[in-house]
C-alpha positions in Angstrom: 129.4 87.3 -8.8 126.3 88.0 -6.8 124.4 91.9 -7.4 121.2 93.3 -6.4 118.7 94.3 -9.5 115.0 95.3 -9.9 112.6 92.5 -9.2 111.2 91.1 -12.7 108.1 88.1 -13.4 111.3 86.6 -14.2 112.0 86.1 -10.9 108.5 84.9 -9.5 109.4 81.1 -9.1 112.7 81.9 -7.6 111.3 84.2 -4.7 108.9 81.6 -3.5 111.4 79.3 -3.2 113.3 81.7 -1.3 110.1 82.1 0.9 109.3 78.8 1.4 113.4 78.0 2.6 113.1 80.5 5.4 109.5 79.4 6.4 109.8 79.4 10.7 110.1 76.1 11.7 106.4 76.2 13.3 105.1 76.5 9.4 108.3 74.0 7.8 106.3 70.9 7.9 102.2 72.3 6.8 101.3 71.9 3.7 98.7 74.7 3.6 101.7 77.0 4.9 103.9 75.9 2.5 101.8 76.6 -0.4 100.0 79.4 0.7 103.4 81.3 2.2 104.8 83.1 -0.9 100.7 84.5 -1.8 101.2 86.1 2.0 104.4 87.4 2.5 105.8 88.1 -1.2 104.1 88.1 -4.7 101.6 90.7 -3.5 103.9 93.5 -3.2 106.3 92.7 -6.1 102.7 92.9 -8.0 101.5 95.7 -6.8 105.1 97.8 -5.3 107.6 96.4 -8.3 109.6 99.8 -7.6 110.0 98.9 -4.0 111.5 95.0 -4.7 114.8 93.8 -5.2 116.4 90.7 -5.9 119.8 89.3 -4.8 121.4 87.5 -8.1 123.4 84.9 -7.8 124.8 86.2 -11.1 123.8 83.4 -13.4 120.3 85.2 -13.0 118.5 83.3 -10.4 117.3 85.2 -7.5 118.9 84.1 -3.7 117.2 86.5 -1.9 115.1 89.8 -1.5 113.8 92.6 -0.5 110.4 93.4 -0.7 107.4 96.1 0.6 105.5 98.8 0.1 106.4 103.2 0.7 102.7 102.8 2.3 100.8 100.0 3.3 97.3 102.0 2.8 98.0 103.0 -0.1 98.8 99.5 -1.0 95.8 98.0 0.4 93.8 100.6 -2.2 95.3 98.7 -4.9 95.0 94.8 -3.9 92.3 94.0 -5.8 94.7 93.2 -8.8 96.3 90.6 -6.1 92.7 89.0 -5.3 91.6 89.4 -9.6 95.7 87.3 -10.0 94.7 84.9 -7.7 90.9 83.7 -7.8 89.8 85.6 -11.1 88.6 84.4 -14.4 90.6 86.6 -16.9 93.7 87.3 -17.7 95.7 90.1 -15.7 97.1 93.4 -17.7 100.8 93.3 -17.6 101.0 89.2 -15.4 102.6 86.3 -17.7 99.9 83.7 -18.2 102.2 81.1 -16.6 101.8 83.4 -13.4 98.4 83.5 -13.7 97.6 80.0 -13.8 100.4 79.0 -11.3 99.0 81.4 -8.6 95.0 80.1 -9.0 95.9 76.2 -9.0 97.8 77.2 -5.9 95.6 79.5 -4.1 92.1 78.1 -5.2 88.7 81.2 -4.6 88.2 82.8 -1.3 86.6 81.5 1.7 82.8 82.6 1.8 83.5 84.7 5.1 85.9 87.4 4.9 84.8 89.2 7.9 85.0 87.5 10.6 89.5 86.0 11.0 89.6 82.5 12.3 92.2 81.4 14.4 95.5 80.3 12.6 95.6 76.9 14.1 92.5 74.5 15.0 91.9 70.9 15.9 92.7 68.3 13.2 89.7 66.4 11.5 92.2 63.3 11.4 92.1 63.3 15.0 95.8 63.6 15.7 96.5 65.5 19.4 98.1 68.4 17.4 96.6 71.9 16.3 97.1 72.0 12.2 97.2 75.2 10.0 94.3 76.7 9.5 93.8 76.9 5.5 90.6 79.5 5.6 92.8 81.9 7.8 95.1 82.1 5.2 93.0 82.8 2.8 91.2 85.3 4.1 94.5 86.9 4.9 95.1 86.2 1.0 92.3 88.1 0.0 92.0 91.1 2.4 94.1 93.7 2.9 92.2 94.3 6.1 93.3 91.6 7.9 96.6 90.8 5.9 97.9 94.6 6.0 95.7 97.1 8.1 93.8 95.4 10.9 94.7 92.0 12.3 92.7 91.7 15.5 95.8 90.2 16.8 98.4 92.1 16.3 97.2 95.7 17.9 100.5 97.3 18.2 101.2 96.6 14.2 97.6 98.4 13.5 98.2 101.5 16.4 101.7 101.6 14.0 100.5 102.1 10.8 97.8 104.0 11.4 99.4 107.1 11.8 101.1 109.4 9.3 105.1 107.8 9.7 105.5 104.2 10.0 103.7 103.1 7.0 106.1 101.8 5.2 106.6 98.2 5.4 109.3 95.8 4.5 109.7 91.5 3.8 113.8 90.4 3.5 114.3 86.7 2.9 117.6 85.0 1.7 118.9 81.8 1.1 121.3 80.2 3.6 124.3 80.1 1.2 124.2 84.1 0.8 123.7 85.0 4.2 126.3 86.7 6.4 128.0 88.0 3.6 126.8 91.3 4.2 123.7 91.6 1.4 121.2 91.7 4.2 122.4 95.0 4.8 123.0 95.9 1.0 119.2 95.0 0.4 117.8 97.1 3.0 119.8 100.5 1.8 118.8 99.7 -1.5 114.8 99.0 0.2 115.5 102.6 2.0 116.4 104.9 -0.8 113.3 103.5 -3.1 110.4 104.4 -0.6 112.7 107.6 0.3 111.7 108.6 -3.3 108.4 107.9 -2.5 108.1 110.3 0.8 108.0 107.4 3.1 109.2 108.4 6.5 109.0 105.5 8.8 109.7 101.8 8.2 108.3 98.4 10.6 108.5 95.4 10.4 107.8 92.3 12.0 110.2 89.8 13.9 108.6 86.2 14.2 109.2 85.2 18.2 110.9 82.0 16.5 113.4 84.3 14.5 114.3 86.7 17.2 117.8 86.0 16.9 117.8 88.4 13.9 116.6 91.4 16.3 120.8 92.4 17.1 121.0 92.6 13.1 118.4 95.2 12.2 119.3 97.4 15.3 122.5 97.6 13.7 120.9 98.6 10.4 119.2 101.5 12.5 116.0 99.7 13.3 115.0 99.8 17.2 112.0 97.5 19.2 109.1 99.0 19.7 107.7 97.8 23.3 104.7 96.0 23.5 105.2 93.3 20.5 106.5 90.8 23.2 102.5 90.4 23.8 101.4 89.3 20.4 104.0 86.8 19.9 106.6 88.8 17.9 108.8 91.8 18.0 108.0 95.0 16.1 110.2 97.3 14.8 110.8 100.5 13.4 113.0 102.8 12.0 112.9 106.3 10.7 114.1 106.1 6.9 116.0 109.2 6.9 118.2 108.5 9.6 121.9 107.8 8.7 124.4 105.4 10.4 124.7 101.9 10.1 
C-alpha cells in the first residue's frame, strides 16, 4: 500500500523519472530538456532542503511521486553552491553517494562561460529544420545560478516582485506518476509540504502553473492556493497561498 516518507539518495533515480514523465508536452520530445529537467526542477532542493521533500511509495520502496521545495528560496540560493560543486566539480561531495556524483556530471557536463547575461530558452536549429529547438546554455545557466533559476528571471517579473518580499518565499515542485494520481495523494503531499516549512517560519507559499498544465489551477485552489493576477503575461499562472490558513 502506497505512504508518503522522507526523501532519501535512495530515491534520486526514481524522482527523475517521475520528472521526466510529467515533462509538458512542449519539452516531451528535447533531448536537452529531458536530461537536463530533473538538475532544474528537483535534485537541487532534495540536496540542499532534504527536510522540506517527500516521496510517495508505492510500498515496495520506489518513489511515484513528490513533493519538493524550499521554507525560503533566498535562503536556498545562499547554499547552492553545493548544487553547482555536485554537478560540474572535481571532488567528491560530503554526505552525496558517488554513484550520484558521477551520474549528475556525465549528465549535466561544466557551465556555460557566460552566466550573466540568460539566453532565450528556444533558438534557431543548426540543422536547419523550420522549428525553434531547446536552448541547452539556457539551461545551464539556470543549472548553475540561483539568480536566474530561483531569484531573478528577467522573464518572469511577477515570480521575482513575489519573492522578494518577507511572505511568499517559500516555494514548492509536486510531480506524480499517472497511475497514482487522483487518488487523493496530491493533496496528502502538499499538507505534509505545509507543516515542514511551517516549522521552519515560512509564511507564504507560490508556485508556478505551466500555461500547458493549467488544467491543474481548480486543484490547488481547492488546496487553499489562489492566482495571483498578472502571470497570464509571462506565460504561466502564479500562485500563492498563505501556509497557515486552514480549510481544504
Amino acid at each position: 500500500m502506497a505512504f508518503i516518507r522522507p526523501y532519501t539518495f535512495a530515491d534520486w533515480d526514481n524522482t527523475a523519472i517521475i520528472c521526466r514523465a510529467t515533462l509538458p508536452p512542449s519539452l516531451q520530445h528535447s533531448e536537452t530538456a529531458i536530461r537536463l529537467a530533473p538538475y532544474l526542477w528537483t535534485h537541487q532542493y532534495t540536496l540542499l532542503n532534504p527536510q522540506n521533500c517527500f516521496v510517495l511509495d508505492d510500498g515496495t520502496g520506489r518513489a511515484v511521486g513528490y513533493v519538493i521545495g524550499s521554507s525560503d528560496v533566498h535562503r536556498m540560493a545562499e547554499a547552492y553552491g553545493r548544487f553547482t560543486e555536485l554537478v560540474g566539480g572535481k571532488s567528491p561531495v560530503e554526505g552525496v553517494p558517488a554513484k550520484v556524483i558521477e551520474l549528475a556530471r556525465r549528465e549535466v557536463g561544466p557551465p556555460p562561460a557566460d552566466l550573466d547575461n540568460l539566453q532565450e530558452s528556444l533558438i534557431d536549429d543548426p540543422a536547419g529544420s523550420p522549428d525553434k529547438i531547446q536552448n541547452e546554455t539556457h539551461y545551464l545557466q539556470q543549472i548553475y545560478s540561483p539568480r536566474w533559476l530561483l531569484l531573478d528571471s528577467n522573464k518572469t517579473p511577477l515570480r521575482k516582485q513575489l519573492i522578494s518580499g518577507t511572505k511568499y518565499r517559500a516555494v514548492m515542485h509536486i510531480d506524480m506518476l499517472e497511475s497514482h494520481q487522483r487518488q487523493g495523494w496530491g493533496r496528502e503531499l502538499i499538507k505534509t509540504f505545509l507543516e515542514s516549512i511551517a516549522k521552519e517560519g515560512a509564511r507564504g507559499l507560490q508556485i508556478g502553473v505551466s500555461g500547458e498544465n493549467t488544467k491543474v489551477v481548480p486543484f490547488y485552489e481547492k488546496c487553499g492556493f489562489r492566482v495571483e493576477p498578472g502571470g497570464e503575461a509571462e506565460g504561466c499562472v502564479w500562485m500563492v497561498r498563505d501556509v497557515s490558513e486552514t480549510g481544504w
